[in-house]
C-alpha positions as CSV (number, residue, x, y, z in Angstrom):
1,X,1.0,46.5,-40.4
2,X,0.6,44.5,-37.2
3,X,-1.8,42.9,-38.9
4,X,0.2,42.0,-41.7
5,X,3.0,40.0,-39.6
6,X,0.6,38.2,-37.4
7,X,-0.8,36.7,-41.0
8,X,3.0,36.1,-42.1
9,X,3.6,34.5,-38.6
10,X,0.4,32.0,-38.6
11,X,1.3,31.5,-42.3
12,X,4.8,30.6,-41.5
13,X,3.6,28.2,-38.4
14,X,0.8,26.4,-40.8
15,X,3.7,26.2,-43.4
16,X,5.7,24.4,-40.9
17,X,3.1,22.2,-39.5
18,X,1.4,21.3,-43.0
19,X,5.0,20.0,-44.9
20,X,5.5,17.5,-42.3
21,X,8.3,19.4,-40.7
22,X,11.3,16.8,-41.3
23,X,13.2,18.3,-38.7
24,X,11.0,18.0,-35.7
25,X,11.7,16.0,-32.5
26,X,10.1,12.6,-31.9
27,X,6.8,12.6,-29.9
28,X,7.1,11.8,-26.2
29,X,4.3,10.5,-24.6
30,X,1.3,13.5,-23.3
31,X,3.3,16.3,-24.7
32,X,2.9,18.0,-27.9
33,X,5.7,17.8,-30.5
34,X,7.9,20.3,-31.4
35,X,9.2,21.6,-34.7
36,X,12.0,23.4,-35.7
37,X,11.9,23.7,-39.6
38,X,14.9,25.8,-41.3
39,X,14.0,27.4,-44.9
40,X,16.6,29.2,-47.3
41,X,14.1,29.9,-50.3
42,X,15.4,30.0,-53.3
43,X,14.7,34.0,-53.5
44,X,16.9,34.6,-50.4
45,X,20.2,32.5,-51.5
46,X,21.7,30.1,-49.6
47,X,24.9,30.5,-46.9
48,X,27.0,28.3,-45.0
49,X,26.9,30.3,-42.2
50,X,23.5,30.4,-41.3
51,X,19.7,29.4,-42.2
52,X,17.7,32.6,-43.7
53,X,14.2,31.5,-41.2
54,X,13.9,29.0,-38.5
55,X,10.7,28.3,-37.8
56,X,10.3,26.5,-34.0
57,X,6.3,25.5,-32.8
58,X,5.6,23.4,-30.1
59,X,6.5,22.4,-26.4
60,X,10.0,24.2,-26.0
61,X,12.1,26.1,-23.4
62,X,13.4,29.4,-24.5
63,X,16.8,30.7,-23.8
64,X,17.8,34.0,-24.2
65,X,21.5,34.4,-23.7
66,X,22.9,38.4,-23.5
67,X,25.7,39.5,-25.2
68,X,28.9,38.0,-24.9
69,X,32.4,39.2,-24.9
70,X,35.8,38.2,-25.6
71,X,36.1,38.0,-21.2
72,X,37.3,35.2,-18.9
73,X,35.3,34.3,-15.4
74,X,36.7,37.4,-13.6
75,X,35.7,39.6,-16.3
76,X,39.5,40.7,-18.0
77,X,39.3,40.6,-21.7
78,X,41.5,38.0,-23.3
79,X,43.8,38.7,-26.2
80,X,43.2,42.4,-26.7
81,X,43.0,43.7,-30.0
82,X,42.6,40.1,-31.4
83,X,39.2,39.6,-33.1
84,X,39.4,36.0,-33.6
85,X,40.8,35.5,-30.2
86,X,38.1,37.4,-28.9
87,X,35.3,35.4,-31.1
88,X,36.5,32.5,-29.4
89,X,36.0,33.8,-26.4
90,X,32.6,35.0,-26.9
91,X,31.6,31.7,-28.1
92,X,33.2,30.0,-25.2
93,X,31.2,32.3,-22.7
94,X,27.7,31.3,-25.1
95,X,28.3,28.2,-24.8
96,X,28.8,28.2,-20.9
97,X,25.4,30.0,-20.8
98,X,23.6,28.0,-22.6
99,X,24.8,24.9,-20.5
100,X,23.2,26.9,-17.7
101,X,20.7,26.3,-19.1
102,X,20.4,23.2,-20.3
103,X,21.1,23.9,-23.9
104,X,23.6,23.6,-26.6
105,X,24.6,25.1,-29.4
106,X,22.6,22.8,-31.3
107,X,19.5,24.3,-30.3
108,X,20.4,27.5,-31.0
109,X,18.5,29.1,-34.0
110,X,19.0,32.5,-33.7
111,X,23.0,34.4,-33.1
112,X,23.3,38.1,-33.1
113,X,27.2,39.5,-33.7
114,X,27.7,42.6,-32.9
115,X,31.0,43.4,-34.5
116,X,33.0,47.1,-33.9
117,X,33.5,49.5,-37.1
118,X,37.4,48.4,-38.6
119,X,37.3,44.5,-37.5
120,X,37.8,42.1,-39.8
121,X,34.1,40.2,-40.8
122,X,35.5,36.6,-42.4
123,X,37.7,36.7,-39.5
124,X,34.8,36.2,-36.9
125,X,32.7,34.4,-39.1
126,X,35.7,31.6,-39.4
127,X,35.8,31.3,-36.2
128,X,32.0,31.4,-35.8
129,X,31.7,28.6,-38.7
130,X,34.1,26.8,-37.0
131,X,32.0,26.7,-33.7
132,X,29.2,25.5,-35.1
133,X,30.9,22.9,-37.4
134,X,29.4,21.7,-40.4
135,X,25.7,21.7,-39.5
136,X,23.6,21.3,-42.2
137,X,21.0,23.6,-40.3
138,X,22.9,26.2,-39.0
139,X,20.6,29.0,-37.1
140,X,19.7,32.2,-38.0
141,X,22.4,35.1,-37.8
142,X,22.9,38.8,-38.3
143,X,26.2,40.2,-38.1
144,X,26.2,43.9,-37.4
145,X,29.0,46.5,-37.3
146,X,28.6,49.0,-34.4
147,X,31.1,51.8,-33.6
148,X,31.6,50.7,-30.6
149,X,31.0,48.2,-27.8
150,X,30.5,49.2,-23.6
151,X,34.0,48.5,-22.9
152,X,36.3,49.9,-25.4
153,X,38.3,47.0,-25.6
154,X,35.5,44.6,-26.1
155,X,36.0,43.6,-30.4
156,X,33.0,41.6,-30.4
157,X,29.4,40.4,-28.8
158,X,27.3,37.9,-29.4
159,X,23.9,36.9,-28.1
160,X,22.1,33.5,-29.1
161,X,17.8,32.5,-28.7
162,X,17.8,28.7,-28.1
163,X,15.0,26.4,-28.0
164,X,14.9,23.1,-26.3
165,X,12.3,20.6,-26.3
166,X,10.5,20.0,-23.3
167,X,11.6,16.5,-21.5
């Protein structure tokens, strides 16, 4: 098996380096390039939520942001029992961690929503869609339901893998 996804994953990297990789960042002088190639193959339908595979080789900074709630900078949950509210929130709080970082939504290709059991799906995802605007590459995403959250007030989390290109 673990043979099996390390051929997939050199497939998918000489797939991404052999079409010319449209999307990739413009050479800088000394340092290797980078490319972040998004695919929605025919097979896997298309959504305007999200890309199906992002595909990122190269120089690049990786951030991993953890889960984030629907919370403010001291930690109290805003709007309880409000999903959207609390997506906004969430976003809000990804976005200030990314900044931390150095990054921007834009160079996030990969969002995890963990949504509880009974909330509202097209709710979050509006206000997810909205977030990200109209990109025409949106990242990868999985939406999850889960029966519950740490805090019990907590509607939503999301976490976020960025990539930026090294300067």
């Amino acid at each position: 098996m673990m043979r099996a996804v390390l051929t997939l994953s050199v497939g998918l990297l000489v797939l991404g380096v052999s079409t010319g990789c449209r999307d990739a960042e413009p050479k800088k002088a000394g340092l290797p390039r980078i490319f972040v190639r998004h695919f929605n193959p025919d097979e896997l339908g298309k959504a305007p939520t999200h890309s199906q595979v992002v595909l990122v080789a190269g120089a690049a900074r990786t951030v991993y942001v953890s889960g984030q709630h629907g919370t403010d900078g001291d930690n109290q949950v805003v709007s309880q029992g409000d999903i959207r509210l609390q997506t906004e929130r969430a976003l809000k709080n990804v976005e200030h961690a990314l900044a931390a970082a150095g990054a921007k939504l834009q160079h996030v290709v990969k969002c995890t929503i963990y949504l509880v059991q009974g909330q509202p799906a097209e709710a979050c995802l509006e206000v997810y869609q909205k977030a990200w605007g109209d990109q025409s590459k949106p990242p990868a995403m999985t939406l999850v339901y889960v029966p519950a959250l740490i805090r019990p007030e907590f509607l939503v989390a999301i976490d976020v893998v960025a990539f930026i290109p090294q300067d």
